[in-house]
N, C-alpha and C positions, 0 to 999 in steps of 0.2 A: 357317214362319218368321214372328215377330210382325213388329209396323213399324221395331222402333229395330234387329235385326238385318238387314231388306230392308235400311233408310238404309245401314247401317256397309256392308253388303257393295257397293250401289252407289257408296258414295266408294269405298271399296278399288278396285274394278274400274274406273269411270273415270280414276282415278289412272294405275293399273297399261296401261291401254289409251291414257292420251295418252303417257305416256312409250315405250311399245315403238311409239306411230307417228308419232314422233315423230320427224325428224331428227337436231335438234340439242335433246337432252332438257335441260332446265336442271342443272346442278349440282348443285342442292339434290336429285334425285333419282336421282343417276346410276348411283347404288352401293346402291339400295335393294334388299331383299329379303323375303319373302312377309311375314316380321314385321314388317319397316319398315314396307309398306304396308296392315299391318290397324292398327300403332298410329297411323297418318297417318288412315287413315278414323275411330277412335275420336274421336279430336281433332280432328277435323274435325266428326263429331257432335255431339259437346260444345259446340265454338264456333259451328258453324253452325246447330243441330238436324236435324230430318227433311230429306231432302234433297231437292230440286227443281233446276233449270233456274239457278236464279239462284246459289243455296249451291254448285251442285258449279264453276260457274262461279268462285265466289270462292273457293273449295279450290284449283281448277288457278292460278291467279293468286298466289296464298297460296306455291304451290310454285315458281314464275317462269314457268308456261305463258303466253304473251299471243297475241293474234290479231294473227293477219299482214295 
């Protein structure tokens, strides 16, 4: 796997992991599906580039994830 498909697959998967542990998952992702969330991590690629600690942070936020 090069770097810009590790990035997409770890937004995909953080995405996908806060919303299933998620209680009350925001709206904007409630109804999503495997395609939803690989064109969520593309675009989240795009706008955020490689991904780190702080980018996947502003992806979940982007989505309405906030810290309790």
């Amino acid at each position: 796997m090069n770097e810009r498909e590790l990035s997409i697959t770890l937004y995909h998967e953080v995405l996908e992991a806060a919303m299933v542990a998620s209680l009350h998952p925001p709206n904007s992702v409630m109804d999503f599906n495997e395609g939803d969330f690989e064109r969520a991590a593309q675009s989240a690629h795009t706008e955020y580039g490689e991904t780190s600690p702080e980018t996947l942070n502003r992806m979940l936020q982007f989505y309405g994830f906030r810290q309790e």
